[in-house]
N, C-alpha and C positions, 0 to 999 in steps of 0.2 A: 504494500500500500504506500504511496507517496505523500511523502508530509506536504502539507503545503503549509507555505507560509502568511503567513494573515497579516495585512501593513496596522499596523496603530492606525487606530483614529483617532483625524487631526482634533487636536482639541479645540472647545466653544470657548470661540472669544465673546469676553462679557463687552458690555457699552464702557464707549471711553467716559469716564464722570467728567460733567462740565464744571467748568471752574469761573469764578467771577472776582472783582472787585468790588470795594465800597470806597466811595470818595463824601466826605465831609465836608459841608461849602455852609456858611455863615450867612443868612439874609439882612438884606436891609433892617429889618424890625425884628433883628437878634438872635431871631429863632434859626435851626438848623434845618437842614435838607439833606438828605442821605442817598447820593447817587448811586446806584446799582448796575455795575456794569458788567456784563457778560456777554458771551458768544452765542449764539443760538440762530438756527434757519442761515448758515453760509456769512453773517456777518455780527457785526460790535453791537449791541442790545445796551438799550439804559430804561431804566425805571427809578424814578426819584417819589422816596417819601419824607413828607414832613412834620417837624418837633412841634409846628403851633399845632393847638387843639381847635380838633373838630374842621382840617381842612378842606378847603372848597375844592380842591383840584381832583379831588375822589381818590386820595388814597386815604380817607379818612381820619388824619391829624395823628398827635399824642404819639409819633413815634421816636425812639430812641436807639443808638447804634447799636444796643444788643437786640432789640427788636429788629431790626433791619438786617442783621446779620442772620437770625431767624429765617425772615422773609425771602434772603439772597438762596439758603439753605433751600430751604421750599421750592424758588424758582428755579433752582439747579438741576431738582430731582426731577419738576416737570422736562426741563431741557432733554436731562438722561434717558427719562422714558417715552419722549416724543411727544408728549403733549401739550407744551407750554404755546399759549399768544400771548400777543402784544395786550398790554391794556387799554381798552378802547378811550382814545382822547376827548374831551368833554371839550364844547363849543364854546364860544365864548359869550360873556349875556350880559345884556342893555339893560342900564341903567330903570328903565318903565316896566319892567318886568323882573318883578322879583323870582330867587332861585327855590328850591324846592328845599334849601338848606334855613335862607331867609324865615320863609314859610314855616317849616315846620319847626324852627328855634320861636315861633311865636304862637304857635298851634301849643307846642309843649308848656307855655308860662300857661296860657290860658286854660288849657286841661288841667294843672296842675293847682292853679288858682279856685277850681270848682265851676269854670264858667259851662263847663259843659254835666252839670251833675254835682254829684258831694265829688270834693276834693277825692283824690287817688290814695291808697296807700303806700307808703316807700318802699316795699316790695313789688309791688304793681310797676311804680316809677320807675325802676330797677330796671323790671322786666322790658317796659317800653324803649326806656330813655337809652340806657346802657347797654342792653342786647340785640333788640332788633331794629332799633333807631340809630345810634352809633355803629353797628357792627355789620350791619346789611343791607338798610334801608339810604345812608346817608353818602355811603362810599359810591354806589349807583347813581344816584338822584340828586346828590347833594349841589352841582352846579348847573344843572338843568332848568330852566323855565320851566316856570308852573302852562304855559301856553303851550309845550312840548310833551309836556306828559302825559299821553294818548293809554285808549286799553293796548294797541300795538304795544306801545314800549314797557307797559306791565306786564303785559303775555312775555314779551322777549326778556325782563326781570323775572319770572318763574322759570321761563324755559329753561334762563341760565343757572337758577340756583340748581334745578335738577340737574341739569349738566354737569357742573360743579359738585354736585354731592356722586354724580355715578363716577366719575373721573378720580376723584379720591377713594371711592370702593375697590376701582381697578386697579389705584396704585398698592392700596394695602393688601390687595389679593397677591399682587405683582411680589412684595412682599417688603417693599416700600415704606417709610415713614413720616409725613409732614407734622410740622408742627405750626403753635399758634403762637403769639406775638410773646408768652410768658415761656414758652418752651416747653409746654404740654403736647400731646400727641391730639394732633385734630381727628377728630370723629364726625361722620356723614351725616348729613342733614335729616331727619324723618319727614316726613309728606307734612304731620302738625305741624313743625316748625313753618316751615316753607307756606302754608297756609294760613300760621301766625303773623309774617311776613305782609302778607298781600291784605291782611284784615286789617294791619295797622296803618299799612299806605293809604286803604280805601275811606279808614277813618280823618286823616291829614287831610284829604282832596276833595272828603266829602262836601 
């Protein structure tokens, strides 16, 4: 009987991991900006977030270089596994038309004041102000005209959280880890949340 001989099999190469920078830049009005720059889609990539709180530009304010360094983390992994975009650029808005950030920093005094009912509890406020208003609602919407904000571009605000929530099940299936601005391991959205989401926008616009 003839041996044969069997060649190795070549081994699987993994994904080369993307790598990025952060660049620190000092604004006019003291606060900081945290440039993120990285390779992705054949070319140089930046995404800047900022130290003032509760930013209009949509990447939703209150950040800090270890939070940023987070975030660069996060956008890496998307890079590695193919899935990362750009973040959609928000238009710029006139002076006669307030934004949806304006708006709803004056919707919240007033809820909060009882105009709409007895005043809220600070668990309630919590829940609005801090979670789905800071954290989902504001980062979207925040520099958008209240004259722009169509059911279109609320349908296209769910579509994306569900997109957003299956794209992170695929990463942690993958076997993958992102994390959130404290350096916790992010966890998928459920259909409630994302439904809490579009209950509290409808309440703002009502």
């Amino acid at each position: 009987m003839l041996n044969r001989r069997v060649s190795p099999r070549p081994p699987q190469l993994m994904p080369r991991q993307a790598s990025g920078t952060i660049a620190t830049v000092t604004l006019a009005d003291g606060t900081k900006a945290f440039h993120l720059r990285f390779q992705a889609k054949g070319r140089r990539q930046r995404e800047i977030v900022h130290e003032r709180h509760q930013c209009p530009c949509g990447c939703g304010g209150d950040w800090t270089l270890p939070k940023a360094r987070t975030e660069l983390d996060n956008i890496l992994a998307r890079v590695t596994a193919g899935v990362w975009k750009p973040r959609e650029a928000h238009p710029e808005v006139g002076a006669q038309d307030p934004t949806f950030h304006e708006y709803a920093s004056e919707w919240v005094q007033r809820w909060k004041g009882g105009d709409f009912g007895d005043p809220p509890e600070p668990a309630t406020v919590a829940d609005y102000v801090d979670w789905r208003l800071a954290k989902h609602l504001l980062p979207y919407f925040a520099p958008q005209p209240l004259s722009r904000i169509d059911k279109r571009m609320c349908a296209r605000f769910k579509a994306d959280k569900v997109a957003e929530r299956d794209e992170l099940q695929n990463i942690i299936a993958a076997g993958a880890t992102l994390n959130n601005r404290n350096g916790n391991p992010k966890r998928p959205l459920s259909n409630r949340s994302i439904t809490m989401f579009i209950r509290l926008l409808g309440q703002i616009l009502d």
